[in-house]
BAGU-37574 format. One record per residue: x negated, z negated, y negated of N, C-alpha, C, CB in turn. Coordinates in steps of 0.05 Angstrom, whole numbers, padded with zeros to 5 digits, always signed. Glycine has a CB too. Layout:
XZYXZYXZYXZY;...
//
This chain:
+01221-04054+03007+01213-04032+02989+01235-04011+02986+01188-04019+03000;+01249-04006+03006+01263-03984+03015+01294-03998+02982+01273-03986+03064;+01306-04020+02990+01319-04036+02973+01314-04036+02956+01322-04054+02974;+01291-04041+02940+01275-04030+02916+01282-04003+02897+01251-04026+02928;+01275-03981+02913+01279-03950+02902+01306-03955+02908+01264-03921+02918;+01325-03963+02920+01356-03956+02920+01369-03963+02910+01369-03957+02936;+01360-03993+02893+01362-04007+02864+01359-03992+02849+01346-04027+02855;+01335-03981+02837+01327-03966+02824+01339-03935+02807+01311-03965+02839;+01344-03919+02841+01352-03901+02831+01385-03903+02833+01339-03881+02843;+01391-03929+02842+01432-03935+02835+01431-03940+02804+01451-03973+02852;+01416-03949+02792+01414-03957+02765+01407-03933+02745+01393-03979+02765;+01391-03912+02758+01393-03895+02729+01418-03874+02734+01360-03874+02721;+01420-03875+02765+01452-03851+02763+01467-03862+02751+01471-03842+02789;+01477-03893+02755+01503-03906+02736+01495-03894+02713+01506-03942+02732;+01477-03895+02693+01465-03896+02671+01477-03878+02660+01439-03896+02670;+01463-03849+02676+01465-03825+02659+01496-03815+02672+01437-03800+02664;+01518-03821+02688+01529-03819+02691+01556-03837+02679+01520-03814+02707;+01546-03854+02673+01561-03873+02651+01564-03857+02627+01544-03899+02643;+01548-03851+02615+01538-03838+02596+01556-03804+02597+01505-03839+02602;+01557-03793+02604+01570-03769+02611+01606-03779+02610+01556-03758+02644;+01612-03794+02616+01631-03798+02626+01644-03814+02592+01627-03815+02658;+01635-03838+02589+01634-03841+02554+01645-03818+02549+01605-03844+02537;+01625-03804+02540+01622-03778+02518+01650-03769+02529+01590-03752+02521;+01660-03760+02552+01681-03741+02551+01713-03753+02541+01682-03728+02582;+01705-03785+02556+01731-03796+02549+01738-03799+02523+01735-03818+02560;+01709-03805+02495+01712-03800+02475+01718-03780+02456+01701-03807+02473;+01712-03751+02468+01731-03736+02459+01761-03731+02455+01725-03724+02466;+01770-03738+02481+01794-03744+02485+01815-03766+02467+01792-03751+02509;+01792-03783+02458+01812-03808+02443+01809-03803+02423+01808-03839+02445;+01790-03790+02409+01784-03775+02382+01803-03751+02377+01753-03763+02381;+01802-03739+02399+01831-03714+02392+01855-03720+02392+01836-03693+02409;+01860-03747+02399+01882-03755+02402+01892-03761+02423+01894-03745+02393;+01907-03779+02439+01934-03776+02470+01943-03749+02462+01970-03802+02471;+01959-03756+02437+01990-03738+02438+01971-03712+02442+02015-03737+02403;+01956-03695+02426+01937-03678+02433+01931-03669+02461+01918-03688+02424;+01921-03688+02466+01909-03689+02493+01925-03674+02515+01905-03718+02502;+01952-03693+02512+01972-03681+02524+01985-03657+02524+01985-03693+02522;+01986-03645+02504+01991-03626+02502+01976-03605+02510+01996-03626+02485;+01957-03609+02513+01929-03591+02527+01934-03588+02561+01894-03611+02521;+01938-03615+02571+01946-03625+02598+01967-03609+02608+01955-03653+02599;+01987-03606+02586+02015-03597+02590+02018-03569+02599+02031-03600+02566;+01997-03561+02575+01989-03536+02579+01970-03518+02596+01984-03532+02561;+01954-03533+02609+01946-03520+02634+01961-03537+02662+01910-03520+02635;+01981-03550+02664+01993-03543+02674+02003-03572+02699+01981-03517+02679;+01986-03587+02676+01990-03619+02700+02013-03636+02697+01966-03645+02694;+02020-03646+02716+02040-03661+02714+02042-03679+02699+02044-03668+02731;+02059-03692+02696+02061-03721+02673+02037-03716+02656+02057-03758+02689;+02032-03697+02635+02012-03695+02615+02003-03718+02603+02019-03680+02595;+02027-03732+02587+02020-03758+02571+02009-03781+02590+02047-03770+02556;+02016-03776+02611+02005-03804+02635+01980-03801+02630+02011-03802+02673;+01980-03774+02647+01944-03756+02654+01931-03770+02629+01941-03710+02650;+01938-03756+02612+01921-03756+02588+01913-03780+02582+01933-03745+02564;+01925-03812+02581+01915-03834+02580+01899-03848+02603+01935-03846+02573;+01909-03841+02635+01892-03847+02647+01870-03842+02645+01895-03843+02662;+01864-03814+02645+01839-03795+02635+01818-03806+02618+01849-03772+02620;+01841-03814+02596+01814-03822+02575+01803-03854+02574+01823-03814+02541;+01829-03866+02583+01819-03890+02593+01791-03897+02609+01838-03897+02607;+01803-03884+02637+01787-03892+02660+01754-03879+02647+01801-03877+02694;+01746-03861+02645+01729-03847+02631+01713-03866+02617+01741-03828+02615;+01726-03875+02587+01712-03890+02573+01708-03916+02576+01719-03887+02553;+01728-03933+02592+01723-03966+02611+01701-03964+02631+01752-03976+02633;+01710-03927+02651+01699-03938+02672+01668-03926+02657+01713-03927+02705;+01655-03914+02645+01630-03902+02641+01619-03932+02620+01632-03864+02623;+01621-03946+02613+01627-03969+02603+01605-03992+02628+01666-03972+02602;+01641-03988+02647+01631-04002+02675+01610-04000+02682+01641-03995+02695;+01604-03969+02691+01581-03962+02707+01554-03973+02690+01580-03928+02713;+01552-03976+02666+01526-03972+02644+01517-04006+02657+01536-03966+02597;+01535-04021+02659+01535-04050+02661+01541-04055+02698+01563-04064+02638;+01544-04035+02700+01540-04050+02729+01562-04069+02732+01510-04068+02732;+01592-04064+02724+01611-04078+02732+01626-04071+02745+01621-04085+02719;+01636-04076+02772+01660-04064+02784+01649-04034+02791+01688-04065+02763;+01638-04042+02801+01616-04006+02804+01645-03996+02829+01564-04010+02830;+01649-03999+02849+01670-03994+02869+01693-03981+02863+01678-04015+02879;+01702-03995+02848+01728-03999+02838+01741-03972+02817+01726-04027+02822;+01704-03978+02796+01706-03953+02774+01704-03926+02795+01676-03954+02747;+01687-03930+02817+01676-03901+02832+01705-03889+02834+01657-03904+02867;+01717-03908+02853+01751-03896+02860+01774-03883+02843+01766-03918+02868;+01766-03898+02815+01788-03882+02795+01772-03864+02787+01801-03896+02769;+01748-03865+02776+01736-03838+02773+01735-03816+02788+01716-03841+02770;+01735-03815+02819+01741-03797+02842+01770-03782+02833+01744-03815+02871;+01783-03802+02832+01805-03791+02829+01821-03775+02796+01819-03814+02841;+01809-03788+02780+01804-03769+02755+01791-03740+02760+01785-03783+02735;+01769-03742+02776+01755-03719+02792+01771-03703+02798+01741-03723+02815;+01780-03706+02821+01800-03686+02836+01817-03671+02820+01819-03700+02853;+01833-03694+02805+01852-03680+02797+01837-03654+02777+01874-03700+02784;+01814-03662+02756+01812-03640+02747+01804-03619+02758+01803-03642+02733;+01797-03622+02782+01790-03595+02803+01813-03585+02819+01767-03603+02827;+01832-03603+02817+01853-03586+02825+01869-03573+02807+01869-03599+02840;+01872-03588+02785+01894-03565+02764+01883-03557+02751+01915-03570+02746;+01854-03556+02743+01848-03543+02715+01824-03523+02724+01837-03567+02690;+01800-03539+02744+01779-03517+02752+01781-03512+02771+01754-03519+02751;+01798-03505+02794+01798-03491+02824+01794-03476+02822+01813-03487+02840;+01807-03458+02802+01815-03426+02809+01799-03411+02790+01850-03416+02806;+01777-03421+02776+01753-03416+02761+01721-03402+02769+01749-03442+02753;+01722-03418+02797+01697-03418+02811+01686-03436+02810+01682-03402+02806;+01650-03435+02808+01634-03458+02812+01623-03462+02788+01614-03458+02832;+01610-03439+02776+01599-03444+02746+01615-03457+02724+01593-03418+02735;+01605-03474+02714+01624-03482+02691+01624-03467+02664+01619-03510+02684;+01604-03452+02657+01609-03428+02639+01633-03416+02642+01591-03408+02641;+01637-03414+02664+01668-03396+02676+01695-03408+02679+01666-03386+02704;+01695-03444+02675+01711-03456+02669+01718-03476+02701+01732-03435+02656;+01693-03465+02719+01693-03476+02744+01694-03508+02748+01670-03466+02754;+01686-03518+02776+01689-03541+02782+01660-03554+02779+01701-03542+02808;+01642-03536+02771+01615-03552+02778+01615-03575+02775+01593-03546+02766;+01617-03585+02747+01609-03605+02726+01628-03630+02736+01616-03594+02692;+01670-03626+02745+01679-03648+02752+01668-03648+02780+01709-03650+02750;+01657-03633+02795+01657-03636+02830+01620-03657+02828+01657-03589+02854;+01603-03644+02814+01577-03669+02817+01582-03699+02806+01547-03658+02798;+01610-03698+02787+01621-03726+02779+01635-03740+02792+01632-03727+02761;+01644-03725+02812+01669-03730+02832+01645-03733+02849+01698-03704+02839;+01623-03729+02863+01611-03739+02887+01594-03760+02879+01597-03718+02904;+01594-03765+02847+01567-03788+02840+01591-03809+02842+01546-03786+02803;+01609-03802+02837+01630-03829+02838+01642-03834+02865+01655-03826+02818;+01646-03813+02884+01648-03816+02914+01621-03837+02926+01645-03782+02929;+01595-03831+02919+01570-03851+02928+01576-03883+02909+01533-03833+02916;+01589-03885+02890+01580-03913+02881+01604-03925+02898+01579-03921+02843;+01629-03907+02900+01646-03921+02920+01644-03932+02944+01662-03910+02924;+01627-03910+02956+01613-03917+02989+01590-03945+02983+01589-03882+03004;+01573-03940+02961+01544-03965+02962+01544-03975+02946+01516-03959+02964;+01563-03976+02925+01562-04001+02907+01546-03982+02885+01544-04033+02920;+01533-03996+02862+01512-04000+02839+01488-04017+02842+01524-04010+02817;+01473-04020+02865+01458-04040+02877+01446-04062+02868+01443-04031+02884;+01432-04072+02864+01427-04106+02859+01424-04109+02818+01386-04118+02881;+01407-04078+02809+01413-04084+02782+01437-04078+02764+01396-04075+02772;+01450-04100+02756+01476-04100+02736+01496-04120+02743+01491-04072+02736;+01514-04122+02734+01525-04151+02739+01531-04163+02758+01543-04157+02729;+01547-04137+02783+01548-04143+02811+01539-04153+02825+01547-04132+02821;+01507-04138+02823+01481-04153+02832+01485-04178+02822+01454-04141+02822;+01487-04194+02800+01481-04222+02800+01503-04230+02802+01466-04234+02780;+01524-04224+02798+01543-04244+02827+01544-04250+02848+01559-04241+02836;+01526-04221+02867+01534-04225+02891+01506-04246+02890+01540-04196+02913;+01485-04236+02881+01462-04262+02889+01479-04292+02891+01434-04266+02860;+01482-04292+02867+01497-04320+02865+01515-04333+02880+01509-04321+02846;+01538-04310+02891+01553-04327+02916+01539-04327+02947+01584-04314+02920;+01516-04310+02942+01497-04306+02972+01488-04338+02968+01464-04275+02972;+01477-04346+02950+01449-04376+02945+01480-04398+02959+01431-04389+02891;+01501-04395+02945+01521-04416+02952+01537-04423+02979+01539-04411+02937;+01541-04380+02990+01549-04387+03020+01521-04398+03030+01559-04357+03039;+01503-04394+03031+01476-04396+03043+01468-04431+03042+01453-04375+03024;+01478-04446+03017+01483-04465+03011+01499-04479+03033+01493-04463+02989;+01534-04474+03024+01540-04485+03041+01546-04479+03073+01554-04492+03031;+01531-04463+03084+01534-04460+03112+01504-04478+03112+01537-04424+03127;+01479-04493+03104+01474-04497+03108+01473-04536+03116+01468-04479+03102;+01489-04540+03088+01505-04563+03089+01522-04563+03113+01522-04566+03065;+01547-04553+03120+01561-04553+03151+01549-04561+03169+01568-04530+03162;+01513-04547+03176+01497-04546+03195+01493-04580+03190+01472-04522+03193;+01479-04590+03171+01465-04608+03173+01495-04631+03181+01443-04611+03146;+01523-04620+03167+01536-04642+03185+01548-04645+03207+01549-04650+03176;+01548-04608+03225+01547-04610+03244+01535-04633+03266+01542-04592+03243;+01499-04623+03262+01481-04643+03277+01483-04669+03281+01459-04642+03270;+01478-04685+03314+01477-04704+03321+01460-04721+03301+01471-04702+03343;+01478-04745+03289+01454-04776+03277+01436-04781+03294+01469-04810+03274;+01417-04785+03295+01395-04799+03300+01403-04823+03296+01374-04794+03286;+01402-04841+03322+01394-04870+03329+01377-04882+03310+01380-04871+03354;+01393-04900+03291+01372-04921+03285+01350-04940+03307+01387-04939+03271;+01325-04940+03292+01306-04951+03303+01312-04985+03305+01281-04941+03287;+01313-04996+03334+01316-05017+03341+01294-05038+03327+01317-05013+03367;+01295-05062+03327+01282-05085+03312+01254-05095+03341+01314-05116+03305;+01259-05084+03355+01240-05090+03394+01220-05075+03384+01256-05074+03434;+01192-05094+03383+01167-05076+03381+01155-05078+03404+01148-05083+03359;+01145-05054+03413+01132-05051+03432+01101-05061+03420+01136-05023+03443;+01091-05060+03450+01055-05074+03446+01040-05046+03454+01044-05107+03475;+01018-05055+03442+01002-05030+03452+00987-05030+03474+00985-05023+03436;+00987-04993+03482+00974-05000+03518+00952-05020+03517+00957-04969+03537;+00946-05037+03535+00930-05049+03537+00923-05058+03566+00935-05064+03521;+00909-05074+03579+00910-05086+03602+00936-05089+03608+00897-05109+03603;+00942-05097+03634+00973-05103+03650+00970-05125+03647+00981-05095+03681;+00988-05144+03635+00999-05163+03635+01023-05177+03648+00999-05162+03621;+01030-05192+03667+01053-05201+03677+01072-05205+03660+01050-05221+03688;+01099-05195+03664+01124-05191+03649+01134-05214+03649+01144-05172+03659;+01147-05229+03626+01156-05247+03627+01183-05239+03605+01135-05268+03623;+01211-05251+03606+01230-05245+03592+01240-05268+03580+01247-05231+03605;+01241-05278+03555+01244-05300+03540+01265-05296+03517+01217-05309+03530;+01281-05307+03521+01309-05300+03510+01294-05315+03475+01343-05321+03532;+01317-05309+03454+01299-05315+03430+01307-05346+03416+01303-05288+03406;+01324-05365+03436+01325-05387+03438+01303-05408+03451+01345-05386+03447;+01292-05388+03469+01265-05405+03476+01242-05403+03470+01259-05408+03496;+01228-05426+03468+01202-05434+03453+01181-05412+03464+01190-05467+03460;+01161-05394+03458+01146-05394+03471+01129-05403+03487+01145-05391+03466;+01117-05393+03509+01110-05415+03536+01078-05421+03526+01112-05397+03577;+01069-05436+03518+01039-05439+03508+01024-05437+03541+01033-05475+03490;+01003-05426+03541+00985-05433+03564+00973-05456+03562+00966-05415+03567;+00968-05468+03588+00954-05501+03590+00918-05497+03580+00956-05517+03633;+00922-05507+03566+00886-05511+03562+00868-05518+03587+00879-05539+03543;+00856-05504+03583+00839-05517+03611+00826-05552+03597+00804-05488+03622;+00827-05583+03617+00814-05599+03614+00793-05605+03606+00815-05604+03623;+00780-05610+03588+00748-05620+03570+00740-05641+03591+00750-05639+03532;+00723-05642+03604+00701-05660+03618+00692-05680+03603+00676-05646+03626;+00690-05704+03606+00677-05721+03581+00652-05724+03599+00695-05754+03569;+00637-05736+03586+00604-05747+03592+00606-05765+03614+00588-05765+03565;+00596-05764+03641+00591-05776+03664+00613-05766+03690+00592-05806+03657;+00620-05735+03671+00639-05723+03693+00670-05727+03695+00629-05735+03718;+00679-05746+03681+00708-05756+03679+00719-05740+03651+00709-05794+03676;+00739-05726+03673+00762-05716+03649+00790-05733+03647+00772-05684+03657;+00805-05716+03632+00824-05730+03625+00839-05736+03650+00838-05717+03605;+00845-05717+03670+00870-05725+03684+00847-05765+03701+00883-05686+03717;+00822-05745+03707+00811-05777+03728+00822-05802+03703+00761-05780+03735;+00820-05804+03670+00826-05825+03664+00854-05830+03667+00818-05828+03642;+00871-05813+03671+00908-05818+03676+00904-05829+03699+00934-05791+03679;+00893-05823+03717+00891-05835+03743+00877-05870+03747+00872-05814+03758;+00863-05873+03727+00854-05901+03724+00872-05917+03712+00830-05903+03711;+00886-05908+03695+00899-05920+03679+00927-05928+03706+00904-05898+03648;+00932-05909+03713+00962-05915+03728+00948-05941+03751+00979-05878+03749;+00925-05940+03758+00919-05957+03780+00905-05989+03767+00898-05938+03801;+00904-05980+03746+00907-06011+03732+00933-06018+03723+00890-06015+03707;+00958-06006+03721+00973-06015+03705+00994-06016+03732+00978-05997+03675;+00990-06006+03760+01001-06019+03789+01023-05995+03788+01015-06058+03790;+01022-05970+03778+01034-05945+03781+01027-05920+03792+01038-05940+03763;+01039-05908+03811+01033-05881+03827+01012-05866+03815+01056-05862+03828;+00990-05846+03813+00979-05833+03796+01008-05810+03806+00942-05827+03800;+01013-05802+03779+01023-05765+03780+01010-05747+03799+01016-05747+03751;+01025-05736+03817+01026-05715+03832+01008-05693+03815+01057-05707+03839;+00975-05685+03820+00975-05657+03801+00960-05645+03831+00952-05655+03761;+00951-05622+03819+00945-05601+03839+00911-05607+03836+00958-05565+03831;+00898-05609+03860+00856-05612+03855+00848-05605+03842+00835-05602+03869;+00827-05599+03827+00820-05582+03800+00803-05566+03816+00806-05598+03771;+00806-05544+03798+00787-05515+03816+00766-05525+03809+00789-05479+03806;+00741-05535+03822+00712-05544+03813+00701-05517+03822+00698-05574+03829;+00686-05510+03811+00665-05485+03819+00639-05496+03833+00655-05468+03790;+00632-05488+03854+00603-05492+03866+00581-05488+03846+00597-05470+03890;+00576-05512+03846+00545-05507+03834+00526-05485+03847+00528-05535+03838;+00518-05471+03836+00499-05442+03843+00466-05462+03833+00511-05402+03813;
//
């Protein structure tokens, strides 16, 4: 909020102080340099013809400036110094009233242009949208840097995990080998004989060892 009113009221001082500043330098280029100078000469300033073009220059560029919010800084500083000087050679020794030929009038123009030098012309006028504009870009790229600062992230491996479930015995099977099928448990045929008792008949008719297997888990009849 505070940024707000200081926008605000930077924007109508440029304004009417732009404005003031116009008007004087336009007298000056309307009466002429050579004129001018001779006026300069005559109360008593140095290099008249310089004076006199700085004067009316800076005045009508910089009141120009200020209306637009260009170079607000820059104009404050030559305008200060257009200030001075007319408070030093022409209204010092006048007093304060400007009826009386005093400093009033350059000394409140000389401190409005001392403040735009210290704080700028604040966010409304062209300044303002430059500086936005290179703020979005540093802001930009410092945030680009950041992101190439930061560590890559590990691509995600092709290994799927299983989900919790019961514990299962670990087994590690390289991806050349078959998976291990589990043995079916044996089908019983009708009168109690499964398959392995017929391997066993068969080998003892045909005058061969039966195969070595392990007893079969029979469960107690309950």
């Amino acid at each position: 909020m505070k940024r707000v009113v200081f926008d605000v009221a930077a924007l109508i001082a440029r304004l009417v102080t732009g404005v003031i500043f116009v008007v004087h330098g336009s007298q000056k280029w309307q009466g002429g340099l050579a004129a001018t100078g001779q006026a300069f000469k005559g109360m008593g300033i140095p290099l008249p013809e310089v004076a006199a073009a700085f004067a009316t220059v800076v005045e009508i560029a910089g009141g120009i400036f200020l209306i637009l919010g260009l170079l607000v800084r820059l104009v404050g500083l030559l305008l200060l110094i257009d200030m001075l000087g007319a408070i030093m050679y022409v209204h010092a020794g006048h007093g304060v009233l400007t009826s009386a030929g005093g400093w009033e009038l350059p000394g409140a123009l000389g401190a409005l242009a001392l403040l735009f030098l210290a704080l700028g012309g604040g966010r409304i006028g062209i300044d303002g949208i430059f500086a936005a504009m290179f703020r979005r870009r540093s802001e930009r790229r410092a945030a680009e840097e950041e992101r190439a600062t930061q560590p890559q992230r590990p691509e995600p491996s092709n290994v799927t995990t299983r989900p919790a479930g019961p514990a299962t015995p670990a087994t590690s099977t390289t991806s050349d080998e078959a998976p291990r099928v589990p043995r079916q448990p044996t089908e019983h045929r009708a009168g109690g004989v499964n398959d392995d008792d017929m391997r066993d008949i068969d080998a003892l008719v045909s005058d061969e060892p039966p195969p070595h297997r392990k007893p079969p888990n029979r469960s107690k009849a309950v």
